[in-house]
C-alpha positions as CSV (number, residue, x, y, z in Angstrom):
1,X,1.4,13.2,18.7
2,X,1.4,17.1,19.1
3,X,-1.2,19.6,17.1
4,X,0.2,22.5,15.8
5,X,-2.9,24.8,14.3
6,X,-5.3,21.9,14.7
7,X,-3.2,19.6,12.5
8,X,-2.5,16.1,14.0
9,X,1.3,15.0,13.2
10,X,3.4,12.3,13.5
11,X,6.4,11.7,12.9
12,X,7.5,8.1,12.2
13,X,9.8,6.2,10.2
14,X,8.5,2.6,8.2
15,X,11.5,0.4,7.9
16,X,11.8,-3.4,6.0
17,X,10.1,-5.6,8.8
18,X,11.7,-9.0,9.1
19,X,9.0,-11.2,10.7
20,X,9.6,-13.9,12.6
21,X,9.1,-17.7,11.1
22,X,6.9,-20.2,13.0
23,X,5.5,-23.5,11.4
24,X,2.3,-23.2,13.6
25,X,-0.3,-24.4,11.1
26,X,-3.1,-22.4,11.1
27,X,-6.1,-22.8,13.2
28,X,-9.0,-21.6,11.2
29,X,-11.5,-24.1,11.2
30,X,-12.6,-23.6,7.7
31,X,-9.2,-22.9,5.9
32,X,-7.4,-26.7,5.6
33,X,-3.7,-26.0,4.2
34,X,-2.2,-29.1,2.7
35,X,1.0,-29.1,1.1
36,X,1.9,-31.7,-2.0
37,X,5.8,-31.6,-2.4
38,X,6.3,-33.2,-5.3
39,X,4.4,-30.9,-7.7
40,X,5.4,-27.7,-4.9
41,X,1.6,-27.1,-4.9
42,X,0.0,-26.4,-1.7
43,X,-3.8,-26.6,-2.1
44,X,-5.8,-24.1,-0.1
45,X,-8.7,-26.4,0.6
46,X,-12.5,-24.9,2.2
47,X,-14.0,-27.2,3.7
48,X,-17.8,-27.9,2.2
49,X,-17.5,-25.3,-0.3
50,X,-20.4,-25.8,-2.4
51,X,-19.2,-25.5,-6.6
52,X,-20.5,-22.3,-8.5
53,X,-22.6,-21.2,-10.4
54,X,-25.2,-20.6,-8.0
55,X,-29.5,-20.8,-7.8
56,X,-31.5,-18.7,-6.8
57,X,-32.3,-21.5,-4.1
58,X,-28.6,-20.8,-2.6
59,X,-29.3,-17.2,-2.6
60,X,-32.6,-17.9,-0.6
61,X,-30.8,-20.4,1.9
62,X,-27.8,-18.1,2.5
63,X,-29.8,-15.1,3.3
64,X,-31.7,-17.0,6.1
65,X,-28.9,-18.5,7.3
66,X,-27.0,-15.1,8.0
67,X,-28.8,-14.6,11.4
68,X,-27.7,-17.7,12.3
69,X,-24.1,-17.2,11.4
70,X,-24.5,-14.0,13.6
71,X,-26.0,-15.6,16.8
72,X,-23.3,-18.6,16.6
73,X,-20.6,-15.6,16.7
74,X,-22.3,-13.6,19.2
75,X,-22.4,-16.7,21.6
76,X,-18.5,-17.3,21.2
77,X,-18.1,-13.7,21.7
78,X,-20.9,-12.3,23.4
79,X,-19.3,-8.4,23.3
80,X,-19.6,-8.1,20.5
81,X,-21.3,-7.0,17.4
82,X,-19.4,-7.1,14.7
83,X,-17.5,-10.1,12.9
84,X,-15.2,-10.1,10.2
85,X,-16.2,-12.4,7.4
86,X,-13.1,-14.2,7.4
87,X,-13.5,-15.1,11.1
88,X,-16.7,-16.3,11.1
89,X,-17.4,-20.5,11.4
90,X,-19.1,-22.4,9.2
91,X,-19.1,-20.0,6.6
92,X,-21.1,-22.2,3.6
93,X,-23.9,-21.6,5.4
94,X,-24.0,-18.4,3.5
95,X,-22.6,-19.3,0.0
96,X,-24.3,-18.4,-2.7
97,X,-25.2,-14.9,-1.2
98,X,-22.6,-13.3,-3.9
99,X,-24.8,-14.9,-6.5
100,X,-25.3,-12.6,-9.5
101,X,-22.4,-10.0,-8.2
102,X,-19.8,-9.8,-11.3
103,X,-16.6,-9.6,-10.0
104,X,-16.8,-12.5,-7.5
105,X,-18.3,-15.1,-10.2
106,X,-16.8,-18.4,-10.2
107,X,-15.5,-18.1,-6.4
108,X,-17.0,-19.7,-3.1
109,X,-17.9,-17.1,0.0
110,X,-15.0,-19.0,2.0
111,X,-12.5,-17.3,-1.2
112,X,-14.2,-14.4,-1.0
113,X,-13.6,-14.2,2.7
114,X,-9.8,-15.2,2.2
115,X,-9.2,-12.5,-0.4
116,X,-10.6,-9.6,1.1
117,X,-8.8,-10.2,4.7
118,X,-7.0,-6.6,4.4
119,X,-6.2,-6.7,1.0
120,X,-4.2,-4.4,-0.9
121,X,-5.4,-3.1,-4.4
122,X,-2.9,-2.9,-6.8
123,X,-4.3,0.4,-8.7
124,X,-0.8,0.9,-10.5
125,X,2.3,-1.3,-10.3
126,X,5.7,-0.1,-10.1
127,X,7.2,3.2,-8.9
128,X,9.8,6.0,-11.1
129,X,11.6,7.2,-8.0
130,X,12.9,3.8,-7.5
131,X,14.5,4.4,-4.0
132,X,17.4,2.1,-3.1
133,X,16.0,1.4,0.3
134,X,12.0,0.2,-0.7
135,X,10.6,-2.9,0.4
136,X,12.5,-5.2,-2.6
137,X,9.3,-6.3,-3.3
138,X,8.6,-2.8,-5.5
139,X,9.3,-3.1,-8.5
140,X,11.0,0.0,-10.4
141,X,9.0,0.9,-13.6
142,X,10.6,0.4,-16.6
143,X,10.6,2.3,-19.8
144,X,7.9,5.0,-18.1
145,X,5.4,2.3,-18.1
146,X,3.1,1.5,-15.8
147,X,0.8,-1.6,-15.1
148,X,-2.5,0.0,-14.2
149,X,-5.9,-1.3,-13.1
150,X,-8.9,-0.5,-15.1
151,X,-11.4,1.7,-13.6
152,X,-14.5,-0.2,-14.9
153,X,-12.4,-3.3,-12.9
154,X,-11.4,-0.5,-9.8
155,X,-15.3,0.3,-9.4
156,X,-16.9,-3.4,-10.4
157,X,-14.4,-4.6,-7.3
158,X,-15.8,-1.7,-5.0
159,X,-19.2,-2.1,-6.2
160,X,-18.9,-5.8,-5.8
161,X,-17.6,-5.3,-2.4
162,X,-20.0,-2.9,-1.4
163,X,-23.2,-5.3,-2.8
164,X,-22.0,-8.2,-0.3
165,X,-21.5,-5.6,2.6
166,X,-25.5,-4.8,2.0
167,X,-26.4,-8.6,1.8
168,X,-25.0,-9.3,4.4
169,X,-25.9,-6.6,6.8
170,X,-23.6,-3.8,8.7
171,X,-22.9,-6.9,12.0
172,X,-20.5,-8.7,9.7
173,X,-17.8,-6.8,8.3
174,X,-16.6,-7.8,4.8
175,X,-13.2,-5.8,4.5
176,X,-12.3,-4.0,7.4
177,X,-9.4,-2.0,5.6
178,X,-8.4,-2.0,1.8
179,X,-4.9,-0.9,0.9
180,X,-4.9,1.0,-2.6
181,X,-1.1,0.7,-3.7
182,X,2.1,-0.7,-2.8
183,X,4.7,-0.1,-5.1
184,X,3.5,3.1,-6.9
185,X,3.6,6.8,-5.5
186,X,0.2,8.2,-5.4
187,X,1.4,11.2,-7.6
188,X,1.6,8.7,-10.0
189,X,-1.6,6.9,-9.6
190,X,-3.9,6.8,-12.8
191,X,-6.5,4.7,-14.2
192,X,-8.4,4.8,-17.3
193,X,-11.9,3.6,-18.8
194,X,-12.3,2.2,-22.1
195,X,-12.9,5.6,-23.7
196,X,-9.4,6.5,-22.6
197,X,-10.5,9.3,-19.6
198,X,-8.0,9.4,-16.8
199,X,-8.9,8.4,-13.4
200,X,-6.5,10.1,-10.6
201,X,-6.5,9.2,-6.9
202,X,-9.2,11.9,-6.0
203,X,-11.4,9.8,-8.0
204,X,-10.2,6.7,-6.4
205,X,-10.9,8.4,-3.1
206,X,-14.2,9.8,-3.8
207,X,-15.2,5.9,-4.7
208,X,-14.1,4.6,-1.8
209,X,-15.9,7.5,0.4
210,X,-19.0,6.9,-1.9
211,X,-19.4,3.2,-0.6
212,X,-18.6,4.1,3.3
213,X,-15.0,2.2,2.9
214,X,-12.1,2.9,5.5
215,X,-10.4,6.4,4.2
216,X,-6.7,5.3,2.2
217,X,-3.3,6.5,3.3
218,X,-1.6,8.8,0.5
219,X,2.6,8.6,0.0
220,X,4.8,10.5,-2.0
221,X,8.1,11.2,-2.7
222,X,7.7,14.2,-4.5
223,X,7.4,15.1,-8.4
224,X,9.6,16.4,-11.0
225,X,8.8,20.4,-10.8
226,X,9.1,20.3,-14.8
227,X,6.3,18.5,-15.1
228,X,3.0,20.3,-15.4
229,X,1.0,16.8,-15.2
230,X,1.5,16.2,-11.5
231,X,1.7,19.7,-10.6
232,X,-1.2,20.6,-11.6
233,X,-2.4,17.6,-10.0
234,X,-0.7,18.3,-6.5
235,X,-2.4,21.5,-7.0
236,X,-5.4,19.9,-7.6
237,X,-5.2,17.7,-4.8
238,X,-4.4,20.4,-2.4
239,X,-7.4,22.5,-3.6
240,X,-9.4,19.2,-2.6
241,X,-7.9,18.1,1.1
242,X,-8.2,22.0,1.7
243,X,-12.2,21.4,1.8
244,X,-13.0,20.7,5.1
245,X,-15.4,17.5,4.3
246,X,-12.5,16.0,2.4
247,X,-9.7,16.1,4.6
248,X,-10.7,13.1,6.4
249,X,-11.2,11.5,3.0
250,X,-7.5,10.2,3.9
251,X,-6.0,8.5,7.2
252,X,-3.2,10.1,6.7
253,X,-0.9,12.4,4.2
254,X,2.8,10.9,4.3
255,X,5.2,13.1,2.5
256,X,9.2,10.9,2.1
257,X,12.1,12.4,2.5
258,X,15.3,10.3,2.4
259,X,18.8,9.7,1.0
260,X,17.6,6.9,-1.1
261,X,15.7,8.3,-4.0
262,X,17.0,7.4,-7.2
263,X,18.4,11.2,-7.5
264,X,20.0,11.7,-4.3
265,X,21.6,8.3,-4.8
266,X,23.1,8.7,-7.8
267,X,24.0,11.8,-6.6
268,X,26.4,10.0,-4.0
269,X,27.4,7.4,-6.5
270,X,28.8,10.6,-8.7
271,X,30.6,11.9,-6.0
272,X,32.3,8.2,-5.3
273,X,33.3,8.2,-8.6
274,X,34.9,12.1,-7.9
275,X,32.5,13.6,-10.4
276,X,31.3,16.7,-8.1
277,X,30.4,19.0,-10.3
278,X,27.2,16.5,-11.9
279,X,26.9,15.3,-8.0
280,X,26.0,18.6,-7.3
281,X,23.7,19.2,-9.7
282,X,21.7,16.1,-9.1
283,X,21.4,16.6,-5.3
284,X,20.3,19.9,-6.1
285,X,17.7,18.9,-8.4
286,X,16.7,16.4,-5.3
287,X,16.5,19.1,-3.0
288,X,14.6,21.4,-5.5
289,X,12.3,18.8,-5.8
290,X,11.4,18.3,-1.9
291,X,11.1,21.7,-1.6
292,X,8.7,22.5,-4.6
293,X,6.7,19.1,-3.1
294,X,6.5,21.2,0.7
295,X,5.7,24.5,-0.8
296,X,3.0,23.3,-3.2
297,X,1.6,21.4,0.1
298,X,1.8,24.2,2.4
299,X,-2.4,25.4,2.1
300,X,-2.6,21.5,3.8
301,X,-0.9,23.0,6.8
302,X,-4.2,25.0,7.8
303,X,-6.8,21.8,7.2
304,X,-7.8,18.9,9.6
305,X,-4.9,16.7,7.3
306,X,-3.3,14.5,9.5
307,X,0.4,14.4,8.3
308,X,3.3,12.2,8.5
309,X,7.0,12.2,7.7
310,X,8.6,8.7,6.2
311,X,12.3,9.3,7.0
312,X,14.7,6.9,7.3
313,X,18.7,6.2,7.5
314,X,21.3,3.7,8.0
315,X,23.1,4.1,11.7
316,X,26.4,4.7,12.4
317,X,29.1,6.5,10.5
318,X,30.4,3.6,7.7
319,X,27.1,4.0,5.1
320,X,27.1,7.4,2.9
321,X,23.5,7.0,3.9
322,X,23.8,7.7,7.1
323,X,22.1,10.3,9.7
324,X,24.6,12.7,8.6
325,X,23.3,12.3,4.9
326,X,19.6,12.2,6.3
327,X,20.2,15.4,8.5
328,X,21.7,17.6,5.9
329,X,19.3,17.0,3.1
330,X,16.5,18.2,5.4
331,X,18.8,21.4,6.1
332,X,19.5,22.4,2.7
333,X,15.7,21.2,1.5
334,X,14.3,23.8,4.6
335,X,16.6,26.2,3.3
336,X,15.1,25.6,0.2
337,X,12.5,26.2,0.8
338,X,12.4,29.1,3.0
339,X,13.7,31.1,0.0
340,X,10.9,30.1,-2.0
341,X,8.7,31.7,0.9
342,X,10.5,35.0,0.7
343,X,10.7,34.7,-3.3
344,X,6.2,34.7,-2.4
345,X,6.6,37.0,-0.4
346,X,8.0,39.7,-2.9
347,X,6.3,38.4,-5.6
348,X,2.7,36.7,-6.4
349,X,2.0,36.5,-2.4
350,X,0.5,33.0,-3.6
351,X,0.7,31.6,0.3
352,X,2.7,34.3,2.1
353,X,0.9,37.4,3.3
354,X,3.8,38.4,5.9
355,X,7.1,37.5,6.8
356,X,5.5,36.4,9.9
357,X,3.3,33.2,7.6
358,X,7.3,32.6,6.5
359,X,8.2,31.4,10.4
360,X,5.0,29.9,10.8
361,X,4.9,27.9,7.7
362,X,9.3,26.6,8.4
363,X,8.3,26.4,11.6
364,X,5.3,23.4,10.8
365,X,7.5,21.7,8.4
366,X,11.0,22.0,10.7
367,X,9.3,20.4,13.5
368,X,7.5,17.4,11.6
369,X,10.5,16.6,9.5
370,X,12.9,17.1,11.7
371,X,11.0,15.7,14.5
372,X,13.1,13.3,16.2
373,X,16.8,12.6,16.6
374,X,17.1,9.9,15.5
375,X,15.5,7.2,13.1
376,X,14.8,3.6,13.7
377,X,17.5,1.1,11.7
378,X,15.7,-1.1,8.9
379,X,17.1,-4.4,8.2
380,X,19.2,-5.9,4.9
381,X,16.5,-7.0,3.5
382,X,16.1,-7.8,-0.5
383,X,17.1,-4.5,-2.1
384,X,18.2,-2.9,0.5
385,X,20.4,-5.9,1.3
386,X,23.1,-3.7,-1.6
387,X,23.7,-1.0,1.2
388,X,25.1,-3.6,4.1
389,X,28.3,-6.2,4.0
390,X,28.2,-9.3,3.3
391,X,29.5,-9.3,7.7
392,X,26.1,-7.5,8.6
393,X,24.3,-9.3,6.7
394,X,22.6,-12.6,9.5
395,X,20.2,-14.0,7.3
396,X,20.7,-14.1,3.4
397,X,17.9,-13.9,1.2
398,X,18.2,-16.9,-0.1
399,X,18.0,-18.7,3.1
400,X,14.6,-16.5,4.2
401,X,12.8,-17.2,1.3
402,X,13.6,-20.9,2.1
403,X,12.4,-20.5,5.6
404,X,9.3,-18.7,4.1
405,X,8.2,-21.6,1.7
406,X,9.4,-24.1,4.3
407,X,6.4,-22.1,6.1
408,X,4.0,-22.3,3.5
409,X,4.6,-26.2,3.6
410,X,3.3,-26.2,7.4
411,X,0.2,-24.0,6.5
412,X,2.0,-20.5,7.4
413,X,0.4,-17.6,5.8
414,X,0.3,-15.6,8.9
415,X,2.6,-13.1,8.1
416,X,1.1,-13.0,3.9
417,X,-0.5,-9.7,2.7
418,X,-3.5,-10.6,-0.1
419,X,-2.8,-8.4,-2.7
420,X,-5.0,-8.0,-5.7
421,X,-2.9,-7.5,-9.3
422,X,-4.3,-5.1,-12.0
423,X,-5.4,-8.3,-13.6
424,X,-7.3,-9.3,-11.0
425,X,-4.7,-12.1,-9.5
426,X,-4.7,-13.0,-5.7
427,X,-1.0,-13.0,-5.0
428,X,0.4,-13.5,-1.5
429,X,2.8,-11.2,0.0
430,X,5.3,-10.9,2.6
431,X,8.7,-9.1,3.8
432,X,10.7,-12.0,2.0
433,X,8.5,-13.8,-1.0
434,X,5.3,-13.4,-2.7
435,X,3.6,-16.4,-4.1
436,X,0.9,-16.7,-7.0
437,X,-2.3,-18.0,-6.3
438,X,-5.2,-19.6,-8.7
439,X,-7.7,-17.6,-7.3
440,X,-8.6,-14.4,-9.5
441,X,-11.5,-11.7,-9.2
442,X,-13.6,-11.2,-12.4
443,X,-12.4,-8.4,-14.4
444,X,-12.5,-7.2,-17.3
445,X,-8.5,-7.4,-17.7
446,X,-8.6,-11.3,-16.6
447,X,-5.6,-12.9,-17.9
448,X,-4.0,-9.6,-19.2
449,X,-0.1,-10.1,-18.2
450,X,1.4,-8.0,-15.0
451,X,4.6,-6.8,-14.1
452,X,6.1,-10.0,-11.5
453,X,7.1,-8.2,-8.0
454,X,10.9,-9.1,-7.7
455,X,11.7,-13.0,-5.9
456,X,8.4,-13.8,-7.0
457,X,7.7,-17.5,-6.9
458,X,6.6,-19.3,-9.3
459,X,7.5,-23.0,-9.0
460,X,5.3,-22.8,-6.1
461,X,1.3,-22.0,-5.9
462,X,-1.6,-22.0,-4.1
463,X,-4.5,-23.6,-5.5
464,X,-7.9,-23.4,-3.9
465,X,-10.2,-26.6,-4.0
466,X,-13.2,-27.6,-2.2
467,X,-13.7,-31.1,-0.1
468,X,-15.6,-32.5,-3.1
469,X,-12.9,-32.6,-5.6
470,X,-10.3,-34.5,-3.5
C-alpha cells in the first residue's frame, strides 16, 4: 500500500476461491446440525430455543440476564470486551429481548444470531454487465429487470438491527460487518418505497452511517456513457465522496477493469468468428466506457477515498483472455483517456487547469491500474469453468457441489455466506452451491418470488427447529 496525494491504494485482484472441504461438524455448542437423508432436509436445531411470540416477562428476564451472558464470556476470554452474538454460550438466556422489533418476529435470538453472522444484503439481484468470469453464482439480469429490496424492508432490517445493538449494549456485537450486494454493480443499485421514490446507494450509505454500521465496499464496472441516469448519478456520487466527512462513508472504492465484460467479450467472440470491423467497434465502445468511468471519477483522486483496482486474467498464452488481452485494454483505456484530459483542457477546463493536472491525473490512474505485473490465476469454477478445457479442469462442478452437500450432511457450513434475498429469505452461500433455508426476516415483501442464484439447491434445505419440537 503506497499514498499518492493522501489517497490510500491498492491494488489487488479477487479471483473464484475454491475452499477446501472438511466434514468437521461444527463445534458451536448451541448450533446442533442433524442431517435426515431420506427427505435431504437437514434441520438446523437451537438447543432450548424458547417458541415465539414473546411476554413481556421474556423481555424482563432477558435483559437481566445480558450481564450475565457478558461475565460468562469475559471469564472464557478475559481480554476481552467485546463478543459477537453468534459466539456467545447459552444464548436463550436472552431470548425474548427482540420482542416487539418487526423484522425479527417469529424468530428465536439463537436465528437471529445465525443470520446476522456477516451477512450479505441482497439490495438488488443480478448484474447487466454480466462478465464471463463472475463468481457463477451472479446471476445475469434478464430482460433489464432487476429483483430489488424495498426500502421500507432495507431500513425496518437496519432499524431492527440497530434496536437489538441498543438492547443489548455496545460489549456484545450484533453484526460485525454487513455486505450490501453481491451480484449487482452499485451503479445499478436502487430501491424504492411504496410511493415509487428511488433510493440509490448514497441513501443506502447514509442509513448505514446513520446507525454507526461498518462503512460498505462500492464496485463497478463502469456505465454506458449514453445513459444520463447513472451519469448523473456517478456525478452525483462523486460530488458526495469529494466531501471530506463522507469519504470514509465507504471502506473502499473498487473500480473493474477486465477482458470479461459482456462487451469486451463479445468483442473477441466477433473477432473469432473474423467479423473485425463490429469487433472493433464493440471493444471500442468498452474502452470508451472505462475511460468515461476514470474521467468522471477523477475529483475522487484528491479526497481521503481509499481506492482499488479488480483486475484479473487467465495465465499463459492459450486463453484470448490472457495478460496480453488484460495489458492492452488498459493501454488503449489510458490512452483513452488521456485524450479526454487534453479534449478538458481546450475546452470546459471541467478537471484540467494545466497540462501539468493531465500527468498528474494518468499518472494516479497508470500506477493503480497498472500496478503490478502480473495477476493472480482464478480457478474453473462454475461460469468461468467455459474459459478452461475439459484437461484443466481437476474438479468438475458437479462433483464439488456433491462434496459440498456431502458437507452439509456432516454439519459443514463453515465455508457458507448468510445472505439475505430481497424477500427476506436466509439462503446459504458458497464458492460451489447455495442452499435455501426456512428461516426468513419479516418484510414487507415476504413470500414475493426472487430471481434463484445459478446451481441453486433446492431438493435440499435447512430447517431451523428448537429442542421442543423433536
Amino acid at each position: 500500500m503506497e499514498i499518492i496525494n493522501n489517497n490510500k491504494y491498492y491494488v489487488f485482484n479477487s479471483y473464484i476461491r475454491k475452499d477446501k472441504i472438511t466434514n468437521q461438524n461444527s463445534k458451536n455448542n448451541f448450533l446442533n446440525f442433524k442431517n435426515y437423508s431420506s427427505t435431504n432436509t437437514s434441520y438446523l436445531s437451537f438447543k432450548g430455543s424458547q417458541k415465539v411470540p414473546f411476554t413481556d416477562e421474556d423481555y424482563k428476564n432477558a435483559k437481566k440476564n445480558i450481564q450475565l451472558l457478558i461475565q460468562e464470556a469475559k471469564k472464557k476470554k478475559p481480554n476481552h470486551s467485546y463478543f459477537n452474538l453468534y459466539d456467545l454460550d447459552n444464548l436463550e438466556r436472552i431470548n425474548g429481548i427482540q420482542k416487539g422489533i418487526k423484522v425479527f418476529d417469529g424468530l428465536t435470538i439463537n436465528e437471529i444470531a445465525f443470520i446476522l453472522k456477516s451477512p450479505k444484503v441482497l439490495l438488488n439481484r443480478c448484474c447487466s454487465n454480466n462478465c464471463i468470469h463472475c463468481a457463477y453464482m451472479a446471476t445475469p439480469s434478464s430482460n433489464k429487470t432487476l429483483d430489488k429490496m424495498s426500502y421500507e424492508d432495507f431500513v425496518s432490517l437496519i432499524d431492527g438491527i440497530s434496536e437489538l445493538q441498543n438492547r443489548v449494549g455496545e460489549n456484545i456485537i450484533i453484526a460485525d460487518s454487513i455486505g450490501t450486494f453481491y451480484d449487482s454493480d452499485c451503479m445499478e443499485i436502487e430501491l424504492k418505497d411504496r410511493n415509487g421514490n428511488v433510493y440509490d446507494y448514497i441513501d443506502c450509505i447514509e442509513l448505514l452511517n446513520s446507525k454507526k454500521f461498518s462503512p460498505p465496499i462500492f464496485d463497478t464496472s463502469g456505465w454506458n456513457p449514453k445513459s444520463e441516469k447513472h451519469q448523473k448519478r456517478a456525478e452525483k456520487f462523486v460530488e458526495y465522496l469529494q466531501k471530506p466527512q463522507n469519504s470514509r462513508k465507504i471502506s473502499q472504492f473498487n473500480i473493474s477493469i477486465n477482458p470479461f465484460h459482456i462487451i469486451f467479450a463479445k468483442a473477441m467472440e466477433l473477432k473469432s468468428k473474423f467479423r473485425f470491423i463490429k469487433a472493433k467497434k464493440m471493444e471500442e465502445n468498452y474502452v470508451d466506457r472505462m475511460a468515461n468511468m476514470l474521467f468522471t471519477f477523477t475529483p475522487l483522486q484528491d479526497t481521503d477515498v481509499q481506492w482499488g483496482v479488480l483486475a484479473r486474467a487467465i495465465p499463459g498464452n492459450k486463453s484470448k483472455y490472457n495478460y496480453n488481452a488484460l495489458y492492452r485494454i488498459q493501454i488503449k483505456i489510458i490512452d483513452a483517456l488521456a485524450k479526454r484530459y487534453k479534449q478538458d483542457l481546450i475546452g470546459e477546463r471541467k478537471f484540467v487547469k494545466n497540462s501539468s493536472d493531465i500527468n498528474k491525473y494518468l499518472d494516479f490512474y497508470k500506477r493503480i491500474i497498472m500496478g503490478t505485473e502480473e495477476y493472480p490465476s482464478f480457478d474453473p469454477i462454475g461460469r468461468a469453468e467455459s474459459l478452461f478445457t475439459d484437461s484443466e479442469i481437476e474438479n468438475p462442478l458437479e462433483e464439488r457441489k456433491q462434496a459440498m452437500i456431502k458437507g452439509l450432511d456432516n454439519g459443514n457450513i463453515k465455508y457458507y455466506a448468510r445472505l439475505i434475498n430481497p424477500n427476506g429469505k436466509i439462503l446459504l452461500l458458497n464458492d460451489d452451491i447455495s442452499v435455501t433455508t426456512d428461516l426468513e426476516l419479516n418484510f414487507e415483501n415476504k413470500g414475493k418470488a426472487v430471481k434463484p442464484f445459478a446451481n441453486q439447491i433446492t431438493e435440499y434445505i435447512y430447517t431451523a427447529q428448537s429442542e421442543e419440537d423433536k
